[in-house]
PQR file of N, CA, C, O and H, with PARSE charges and radii, in Angstrom:
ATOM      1  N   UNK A   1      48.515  22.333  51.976 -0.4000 1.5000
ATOM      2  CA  UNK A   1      49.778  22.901  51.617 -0.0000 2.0000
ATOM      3  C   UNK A   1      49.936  24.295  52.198  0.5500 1.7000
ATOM      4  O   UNK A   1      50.427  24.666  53.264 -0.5500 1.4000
ATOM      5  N   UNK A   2      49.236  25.134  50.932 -0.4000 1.5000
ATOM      6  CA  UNK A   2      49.226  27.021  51.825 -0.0000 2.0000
ATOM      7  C   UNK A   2      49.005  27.074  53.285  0.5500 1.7000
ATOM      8  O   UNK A   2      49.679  27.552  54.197 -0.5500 1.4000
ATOM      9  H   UNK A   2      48.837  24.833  50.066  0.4000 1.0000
ATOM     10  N   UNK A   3      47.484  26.235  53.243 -0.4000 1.5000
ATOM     11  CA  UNK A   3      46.655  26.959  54.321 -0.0000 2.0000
ATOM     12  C   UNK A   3      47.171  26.180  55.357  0.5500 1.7000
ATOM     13  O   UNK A   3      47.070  26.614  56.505 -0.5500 1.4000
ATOM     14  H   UNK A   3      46.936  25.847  52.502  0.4000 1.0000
ATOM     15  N   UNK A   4      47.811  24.894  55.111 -0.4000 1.5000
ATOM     16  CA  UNK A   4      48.526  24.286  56.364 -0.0000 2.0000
ATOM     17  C   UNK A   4      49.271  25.480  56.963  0.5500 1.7000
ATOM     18  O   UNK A   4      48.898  26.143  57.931 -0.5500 1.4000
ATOM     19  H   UNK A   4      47.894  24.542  54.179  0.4000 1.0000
ATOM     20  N   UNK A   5      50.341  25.648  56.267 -0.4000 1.5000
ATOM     21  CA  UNK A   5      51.713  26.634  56.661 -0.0000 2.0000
ATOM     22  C   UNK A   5      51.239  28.051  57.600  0.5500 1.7000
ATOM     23  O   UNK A   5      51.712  28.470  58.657 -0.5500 1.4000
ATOM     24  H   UNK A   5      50.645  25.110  55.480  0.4000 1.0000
ATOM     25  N   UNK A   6      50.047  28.614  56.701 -0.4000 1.5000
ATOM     26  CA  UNK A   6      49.711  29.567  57.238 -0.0000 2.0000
ATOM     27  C   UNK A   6      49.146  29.296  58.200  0.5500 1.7000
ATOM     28  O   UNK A   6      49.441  30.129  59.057 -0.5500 1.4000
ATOM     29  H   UNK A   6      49.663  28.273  55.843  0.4000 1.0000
ATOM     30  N   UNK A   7      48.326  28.420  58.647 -0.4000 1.5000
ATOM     31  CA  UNK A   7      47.969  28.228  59.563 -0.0000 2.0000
ATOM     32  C   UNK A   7      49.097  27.908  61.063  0.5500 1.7000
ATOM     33  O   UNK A   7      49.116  28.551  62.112 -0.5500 1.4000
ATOM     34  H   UNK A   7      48.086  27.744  57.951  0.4000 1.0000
ATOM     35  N   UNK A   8      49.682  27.081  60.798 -0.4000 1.5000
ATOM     36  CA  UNK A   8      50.985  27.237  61.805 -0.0000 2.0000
ATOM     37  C   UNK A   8      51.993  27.965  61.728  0.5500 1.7000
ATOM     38  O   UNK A   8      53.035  27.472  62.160 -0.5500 1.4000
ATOM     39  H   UNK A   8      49.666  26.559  59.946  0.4000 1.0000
ATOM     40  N   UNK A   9      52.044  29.379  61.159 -0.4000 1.5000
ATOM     41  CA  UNK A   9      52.282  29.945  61.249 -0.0000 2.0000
ATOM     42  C   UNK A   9      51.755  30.938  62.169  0.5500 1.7000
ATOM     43  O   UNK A   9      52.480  31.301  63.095 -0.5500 1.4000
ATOM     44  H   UNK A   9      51.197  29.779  60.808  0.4000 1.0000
ATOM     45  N   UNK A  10      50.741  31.363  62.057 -0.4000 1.5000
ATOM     46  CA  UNK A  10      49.607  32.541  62.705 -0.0000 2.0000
ATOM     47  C   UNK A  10      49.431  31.746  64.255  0.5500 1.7000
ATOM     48  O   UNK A  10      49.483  32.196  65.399 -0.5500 1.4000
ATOM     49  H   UNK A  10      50.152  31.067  61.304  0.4000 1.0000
ATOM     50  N   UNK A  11      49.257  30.706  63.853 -0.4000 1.5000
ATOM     51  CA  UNK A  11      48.966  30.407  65.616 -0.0000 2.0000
ATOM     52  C   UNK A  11      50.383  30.439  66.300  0.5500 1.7000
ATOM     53  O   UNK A  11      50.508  31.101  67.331 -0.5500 1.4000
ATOM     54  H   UNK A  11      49.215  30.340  62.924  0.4000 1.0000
ATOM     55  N   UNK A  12      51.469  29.746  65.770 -0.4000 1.5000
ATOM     56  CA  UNK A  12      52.648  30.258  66.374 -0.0000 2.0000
ATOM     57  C   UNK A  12      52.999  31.338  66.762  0.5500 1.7000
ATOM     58  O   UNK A  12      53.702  31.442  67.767 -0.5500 1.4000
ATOM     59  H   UNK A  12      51.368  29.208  64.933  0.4000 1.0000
ATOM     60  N   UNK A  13      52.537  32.531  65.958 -0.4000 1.5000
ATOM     61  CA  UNK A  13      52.993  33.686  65.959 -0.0000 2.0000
ATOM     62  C   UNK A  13      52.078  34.223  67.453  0.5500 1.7000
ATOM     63  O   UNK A  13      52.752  34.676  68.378 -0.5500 1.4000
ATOM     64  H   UNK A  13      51.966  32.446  65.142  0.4000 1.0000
ATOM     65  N   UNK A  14      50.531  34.136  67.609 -0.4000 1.5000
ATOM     66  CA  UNK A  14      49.680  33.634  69.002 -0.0000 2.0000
ATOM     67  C   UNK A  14      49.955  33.169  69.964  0.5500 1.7000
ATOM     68  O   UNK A  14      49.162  33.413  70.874 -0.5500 1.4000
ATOM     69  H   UNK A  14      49.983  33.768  66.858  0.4000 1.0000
ATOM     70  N   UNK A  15      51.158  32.284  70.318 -0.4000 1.5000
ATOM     71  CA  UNK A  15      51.003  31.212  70.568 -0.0000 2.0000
ATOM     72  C   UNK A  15      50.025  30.527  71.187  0.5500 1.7000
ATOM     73  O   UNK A  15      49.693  30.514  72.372 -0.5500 1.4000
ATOM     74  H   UNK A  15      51.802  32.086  69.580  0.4000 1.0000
ATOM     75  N   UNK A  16      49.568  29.913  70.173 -0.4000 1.5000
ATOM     76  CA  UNK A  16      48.466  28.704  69.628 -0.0000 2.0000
ATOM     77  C   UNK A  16      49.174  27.466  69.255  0.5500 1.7000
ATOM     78  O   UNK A  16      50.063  27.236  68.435 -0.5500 1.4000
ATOM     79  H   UNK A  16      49.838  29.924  69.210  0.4000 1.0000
ATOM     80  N   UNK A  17      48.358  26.554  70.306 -0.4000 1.5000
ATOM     81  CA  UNK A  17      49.007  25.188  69.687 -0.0000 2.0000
ATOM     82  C   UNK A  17      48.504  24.707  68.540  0.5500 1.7000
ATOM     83  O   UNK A  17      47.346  25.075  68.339 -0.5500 1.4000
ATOM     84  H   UNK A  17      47.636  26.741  70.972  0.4000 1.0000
ATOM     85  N   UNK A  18      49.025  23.932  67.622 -0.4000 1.5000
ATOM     86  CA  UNK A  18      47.890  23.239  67.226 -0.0000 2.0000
ATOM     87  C   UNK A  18      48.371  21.590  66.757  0.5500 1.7000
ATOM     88  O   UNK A  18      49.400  21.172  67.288 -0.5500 1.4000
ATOM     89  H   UNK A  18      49.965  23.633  67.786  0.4000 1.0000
ATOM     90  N   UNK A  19      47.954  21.064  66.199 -0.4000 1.5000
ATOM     91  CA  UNK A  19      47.796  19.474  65.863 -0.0000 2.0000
ATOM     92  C   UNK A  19      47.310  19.397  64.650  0.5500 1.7000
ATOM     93  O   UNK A  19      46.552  20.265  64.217 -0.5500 1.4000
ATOM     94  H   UNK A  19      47.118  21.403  65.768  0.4000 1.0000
ATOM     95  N   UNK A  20      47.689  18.326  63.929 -0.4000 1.5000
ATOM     96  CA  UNK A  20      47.767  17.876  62.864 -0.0000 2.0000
ATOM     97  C   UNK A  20      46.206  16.478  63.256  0.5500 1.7000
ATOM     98  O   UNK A  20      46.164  15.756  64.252 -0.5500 1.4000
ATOM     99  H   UNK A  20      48.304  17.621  64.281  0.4000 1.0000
ATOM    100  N   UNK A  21      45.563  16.501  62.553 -0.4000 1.5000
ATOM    101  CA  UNK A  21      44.425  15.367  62.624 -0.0000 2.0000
ATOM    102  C   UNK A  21      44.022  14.819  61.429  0.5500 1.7000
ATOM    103  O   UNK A  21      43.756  15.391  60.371 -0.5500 1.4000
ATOM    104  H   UNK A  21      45.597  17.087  61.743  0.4000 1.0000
ATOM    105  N   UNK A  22      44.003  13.347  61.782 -0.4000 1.5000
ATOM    106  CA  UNK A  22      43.915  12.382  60.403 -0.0000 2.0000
ATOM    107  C   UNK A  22      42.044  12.897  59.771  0.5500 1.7000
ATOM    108  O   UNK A  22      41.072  12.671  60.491 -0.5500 1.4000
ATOM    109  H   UNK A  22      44.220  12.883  62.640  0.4000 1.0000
ATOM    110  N   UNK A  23      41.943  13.382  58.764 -0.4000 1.5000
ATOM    111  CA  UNK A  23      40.284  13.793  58.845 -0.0000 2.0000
ATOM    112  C   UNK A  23      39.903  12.529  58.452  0.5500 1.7000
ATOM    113  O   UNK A  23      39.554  12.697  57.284 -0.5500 1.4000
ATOM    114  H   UNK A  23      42.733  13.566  58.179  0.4000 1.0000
ATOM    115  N   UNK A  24      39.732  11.155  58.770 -0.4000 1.5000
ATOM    116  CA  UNK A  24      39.202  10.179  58.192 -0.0000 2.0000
ATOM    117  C   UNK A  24      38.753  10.171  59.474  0.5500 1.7000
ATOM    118  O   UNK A  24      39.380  10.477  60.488 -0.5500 1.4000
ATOM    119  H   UNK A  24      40.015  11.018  59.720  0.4000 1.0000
ATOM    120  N   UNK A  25      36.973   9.587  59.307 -0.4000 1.5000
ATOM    121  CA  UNK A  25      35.978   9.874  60.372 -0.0000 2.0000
ATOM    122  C   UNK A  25      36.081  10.673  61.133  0.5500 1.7000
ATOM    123  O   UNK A  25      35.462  10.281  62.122 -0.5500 1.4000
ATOM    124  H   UNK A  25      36.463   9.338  58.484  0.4000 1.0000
ATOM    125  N   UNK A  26      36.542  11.706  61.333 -0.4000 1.5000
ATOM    126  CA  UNK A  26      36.228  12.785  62.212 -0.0000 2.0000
ATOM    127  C   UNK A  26      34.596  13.548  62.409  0.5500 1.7000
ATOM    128  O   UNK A  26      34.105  14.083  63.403 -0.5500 1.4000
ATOM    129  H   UNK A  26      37.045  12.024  60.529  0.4000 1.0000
ATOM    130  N   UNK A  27      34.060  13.346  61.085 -0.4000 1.5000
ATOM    131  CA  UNK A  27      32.532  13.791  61.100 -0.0000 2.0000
ATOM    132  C   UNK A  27      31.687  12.854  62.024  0.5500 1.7000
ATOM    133  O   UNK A  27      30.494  13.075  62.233 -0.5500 1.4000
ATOM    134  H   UNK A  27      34.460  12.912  60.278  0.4000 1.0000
ATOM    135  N   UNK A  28      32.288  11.914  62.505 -0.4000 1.5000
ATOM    136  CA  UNK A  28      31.280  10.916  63.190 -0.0000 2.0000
ATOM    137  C   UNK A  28      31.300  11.417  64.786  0.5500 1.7000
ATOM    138  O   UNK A  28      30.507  10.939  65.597 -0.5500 1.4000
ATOM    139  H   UNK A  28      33.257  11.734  62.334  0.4000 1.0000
ATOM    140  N   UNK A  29      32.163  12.303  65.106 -0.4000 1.5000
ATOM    141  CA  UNK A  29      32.304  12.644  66.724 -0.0000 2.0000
ATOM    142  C   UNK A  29      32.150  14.059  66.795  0.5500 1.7000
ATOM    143  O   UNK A  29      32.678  14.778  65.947 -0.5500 1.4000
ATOM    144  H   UNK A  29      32.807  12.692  64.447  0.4000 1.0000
ATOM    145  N   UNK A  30      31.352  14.606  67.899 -0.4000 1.5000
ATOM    146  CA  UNK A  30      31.391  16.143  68.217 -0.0000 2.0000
ATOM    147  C   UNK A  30      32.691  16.922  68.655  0.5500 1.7000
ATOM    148  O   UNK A  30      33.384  16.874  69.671 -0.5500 1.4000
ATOM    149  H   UNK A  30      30.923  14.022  68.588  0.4000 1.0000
ATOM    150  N   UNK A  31      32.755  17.685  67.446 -0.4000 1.5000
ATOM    151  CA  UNK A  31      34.173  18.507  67.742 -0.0000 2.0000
ATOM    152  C   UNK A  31      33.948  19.533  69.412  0.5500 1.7000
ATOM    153  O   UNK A  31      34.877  20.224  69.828 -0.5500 1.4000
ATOM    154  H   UNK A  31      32.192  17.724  66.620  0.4000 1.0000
ATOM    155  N   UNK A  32      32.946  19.465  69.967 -0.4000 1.5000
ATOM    156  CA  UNK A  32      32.713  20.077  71.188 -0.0000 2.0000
ATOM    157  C   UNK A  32      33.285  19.468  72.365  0.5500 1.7000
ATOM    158  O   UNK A  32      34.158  19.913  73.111 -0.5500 1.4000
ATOM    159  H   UNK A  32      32.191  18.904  69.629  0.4000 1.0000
ATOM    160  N   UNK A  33      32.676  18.418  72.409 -0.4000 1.5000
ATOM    161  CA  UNK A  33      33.467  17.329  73.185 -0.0000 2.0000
ATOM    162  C   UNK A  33      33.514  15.892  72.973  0.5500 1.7000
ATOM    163  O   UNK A  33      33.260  15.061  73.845 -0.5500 1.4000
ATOM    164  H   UNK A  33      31.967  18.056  71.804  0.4000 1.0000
ATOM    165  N   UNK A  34      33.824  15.656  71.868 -0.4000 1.5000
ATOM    166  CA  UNK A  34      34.527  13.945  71.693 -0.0000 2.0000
ATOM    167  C   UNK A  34      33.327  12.784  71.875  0.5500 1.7000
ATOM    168  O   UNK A  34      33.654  11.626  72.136 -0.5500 1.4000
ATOM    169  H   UNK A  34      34.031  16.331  71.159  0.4000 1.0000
ATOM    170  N   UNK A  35      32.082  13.120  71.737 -0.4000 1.5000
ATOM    171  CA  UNK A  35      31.081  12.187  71.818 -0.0000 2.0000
ATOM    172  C   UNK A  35      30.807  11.922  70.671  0.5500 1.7000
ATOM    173  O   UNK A  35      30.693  12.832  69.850 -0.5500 1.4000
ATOM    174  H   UNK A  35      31.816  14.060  71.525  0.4000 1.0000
ATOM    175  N   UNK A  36      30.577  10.187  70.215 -0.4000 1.5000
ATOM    176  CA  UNK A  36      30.191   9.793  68.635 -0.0000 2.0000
ATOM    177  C   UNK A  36      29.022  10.133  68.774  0.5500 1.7000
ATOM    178  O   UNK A  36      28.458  10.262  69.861 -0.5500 1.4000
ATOM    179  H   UNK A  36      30.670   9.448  70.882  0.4000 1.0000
ATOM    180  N   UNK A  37      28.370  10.376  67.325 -0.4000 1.5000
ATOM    181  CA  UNK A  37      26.928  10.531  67.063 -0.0000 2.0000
ATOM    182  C   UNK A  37      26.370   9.435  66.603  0.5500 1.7000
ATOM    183  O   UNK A  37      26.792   8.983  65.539 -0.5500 1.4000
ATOM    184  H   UNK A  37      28.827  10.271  66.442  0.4000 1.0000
ATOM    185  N   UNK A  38      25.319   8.780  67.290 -0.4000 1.5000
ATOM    186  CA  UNK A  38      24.682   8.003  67.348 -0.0000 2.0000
ATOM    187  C   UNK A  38      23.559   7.829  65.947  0.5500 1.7000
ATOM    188  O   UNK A  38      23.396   6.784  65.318 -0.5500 1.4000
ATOM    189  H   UNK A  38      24.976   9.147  68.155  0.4000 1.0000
ATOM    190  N   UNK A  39      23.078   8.749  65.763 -0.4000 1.5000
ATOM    191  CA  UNK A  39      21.962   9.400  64.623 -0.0000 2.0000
ATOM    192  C   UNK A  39      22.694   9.948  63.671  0.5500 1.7000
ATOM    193  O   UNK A  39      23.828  10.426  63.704 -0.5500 1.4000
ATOM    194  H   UNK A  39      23.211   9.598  66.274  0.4000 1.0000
ATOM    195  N   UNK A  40      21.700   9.793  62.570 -0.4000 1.5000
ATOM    196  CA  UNK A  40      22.224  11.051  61.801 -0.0000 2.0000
ATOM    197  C   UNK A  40      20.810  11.076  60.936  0.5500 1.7000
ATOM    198  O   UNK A  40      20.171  10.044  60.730 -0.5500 1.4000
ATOM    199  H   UNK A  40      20.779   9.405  62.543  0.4000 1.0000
ATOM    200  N   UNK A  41      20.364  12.480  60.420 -0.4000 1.5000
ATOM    201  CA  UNK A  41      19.270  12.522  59.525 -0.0000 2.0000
ATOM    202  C   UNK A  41      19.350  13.827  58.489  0.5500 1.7000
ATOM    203  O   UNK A  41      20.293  14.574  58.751 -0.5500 1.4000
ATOM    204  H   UNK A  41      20.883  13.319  60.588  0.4000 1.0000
ATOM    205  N   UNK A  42      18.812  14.091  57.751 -0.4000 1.5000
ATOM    206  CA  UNK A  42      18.702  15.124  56.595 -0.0000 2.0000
ATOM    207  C   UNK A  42      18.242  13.919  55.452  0.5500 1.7000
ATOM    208  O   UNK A  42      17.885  12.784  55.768 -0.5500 1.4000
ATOM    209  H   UNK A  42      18.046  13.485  57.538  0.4000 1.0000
ATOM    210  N   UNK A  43      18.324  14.365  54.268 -0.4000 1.5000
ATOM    211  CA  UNK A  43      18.167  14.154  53.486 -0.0000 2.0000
ATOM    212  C   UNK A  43      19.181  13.122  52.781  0.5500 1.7000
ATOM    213  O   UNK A  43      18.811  12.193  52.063 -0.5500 1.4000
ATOM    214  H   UNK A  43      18.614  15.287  54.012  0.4000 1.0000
ATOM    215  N   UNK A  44      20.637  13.455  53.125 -0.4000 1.5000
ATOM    216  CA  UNK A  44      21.810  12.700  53.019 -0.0000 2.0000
ATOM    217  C   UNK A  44      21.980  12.235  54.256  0.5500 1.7000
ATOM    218  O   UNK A  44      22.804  11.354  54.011 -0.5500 1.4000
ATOM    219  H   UNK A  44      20.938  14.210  53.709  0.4000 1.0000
ATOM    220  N   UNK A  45      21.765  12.170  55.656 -0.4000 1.5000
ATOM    221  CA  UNK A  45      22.586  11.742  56.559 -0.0000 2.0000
ATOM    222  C   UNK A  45      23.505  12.608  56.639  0.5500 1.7000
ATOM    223  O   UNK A  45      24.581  12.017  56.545 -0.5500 1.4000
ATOM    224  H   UNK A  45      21.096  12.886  55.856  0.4000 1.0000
ATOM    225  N   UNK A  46      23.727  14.280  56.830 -0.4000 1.5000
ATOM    226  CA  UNK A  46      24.649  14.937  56.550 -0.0000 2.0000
ATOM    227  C   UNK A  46      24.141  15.495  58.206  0.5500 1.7000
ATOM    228  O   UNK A  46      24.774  16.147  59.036 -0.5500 1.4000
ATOM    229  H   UNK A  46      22.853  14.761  56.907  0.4000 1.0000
ATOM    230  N   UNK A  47      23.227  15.123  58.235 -0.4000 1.5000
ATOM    231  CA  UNK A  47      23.248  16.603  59.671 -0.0000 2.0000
ATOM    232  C   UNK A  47      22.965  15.424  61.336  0.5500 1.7000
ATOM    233  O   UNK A  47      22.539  14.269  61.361 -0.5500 1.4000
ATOM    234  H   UNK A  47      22.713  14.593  57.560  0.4000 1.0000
ATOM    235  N   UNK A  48      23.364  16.235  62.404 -0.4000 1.5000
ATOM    236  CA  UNK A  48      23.646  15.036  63.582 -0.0000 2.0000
ATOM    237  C   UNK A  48      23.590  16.065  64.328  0.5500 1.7000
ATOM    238  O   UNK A  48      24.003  17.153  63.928 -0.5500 1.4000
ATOM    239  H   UNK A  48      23.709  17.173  62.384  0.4000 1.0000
ATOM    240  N   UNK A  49      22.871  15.824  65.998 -0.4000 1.5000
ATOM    241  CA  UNK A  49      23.011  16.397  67.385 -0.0000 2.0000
ATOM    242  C   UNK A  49      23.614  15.668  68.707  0.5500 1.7000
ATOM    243  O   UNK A  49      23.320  14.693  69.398 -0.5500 1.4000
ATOM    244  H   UNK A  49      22.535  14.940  66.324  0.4000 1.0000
ATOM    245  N   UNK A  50      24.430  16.484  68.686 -0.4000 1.5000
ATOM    246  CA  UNK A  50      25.117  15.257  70.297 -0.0000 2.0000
ATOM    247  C   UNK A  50      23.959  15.336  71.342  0.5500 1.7000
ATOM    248  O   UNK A  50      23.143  16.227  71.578 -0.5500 1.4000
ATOM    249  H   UNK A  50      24.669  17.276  68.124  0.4000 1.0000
ATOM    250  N   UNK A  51      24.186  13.972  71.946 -0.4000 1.5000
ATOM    251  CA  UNK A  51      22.983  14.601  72.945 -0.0000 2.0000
ATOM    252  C   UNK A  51      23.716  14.805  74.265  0.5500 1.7000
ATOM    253  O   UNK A  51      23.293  14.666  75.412 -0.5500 1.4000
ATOM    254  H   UNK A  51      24.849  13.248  71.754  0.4000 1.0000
ATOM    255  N   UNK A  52      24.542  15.055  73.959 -0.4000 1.5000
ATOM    256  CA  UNK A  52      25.881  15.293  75.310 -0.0000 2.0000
ATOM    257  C   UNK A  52      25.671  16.900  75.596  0.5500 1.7000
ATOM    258  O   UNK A  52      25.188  17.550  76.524 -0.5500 1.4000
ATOM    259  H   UNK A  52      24.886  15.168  73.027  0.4000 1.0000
ATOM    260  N   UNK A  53      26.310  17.230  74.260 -0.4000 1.5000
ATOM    261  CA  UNK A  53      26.096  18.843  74.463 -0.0000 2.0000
ATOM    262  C   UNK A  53      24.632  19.204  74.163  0.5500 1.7000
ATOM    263  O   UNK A  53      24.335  20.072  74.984 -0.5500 1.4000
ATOM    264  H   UNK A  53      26.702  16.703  73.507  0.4000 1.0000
ATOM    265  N   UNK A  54      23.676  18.969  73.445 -0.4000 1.5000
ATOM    266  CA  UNK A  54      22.443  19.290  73.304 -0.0000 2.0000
ATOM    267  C   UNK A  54      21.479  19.728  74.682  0.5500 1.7000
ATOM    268  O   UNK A  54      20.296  20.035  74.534 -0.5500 1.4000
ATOM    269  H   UNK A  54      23.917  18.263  72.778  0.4000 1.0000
TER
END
């Protein structure tokens, strides 16, 4: 809600583009460059290394 607005706000005001993204699976791909993660390990399965960018 807020932090949407403000947020396109401030980058507008920058001009900064930005995009709207569905967050359903997004944790499964490197926000660096778009490679899925293959692995995952910790304790939960919470932590992952691309081996793209790695």
């Amino acid at each position: 809600g807020q932090l949407d607005e403000r947020i396109v706000y401030l980058s507008s005001k920058n001009s900064i583009e930005t995009h709207d993204v569905n967050p359903a699976y997004t944790s499964q791909y490197c926000p660096i460059c778009g490679q899925h993660f293959e692995e995952r390990y910790g304790n939960h399965h919470e932590l992952t290394k691309c081996k793209k960018c790695s």
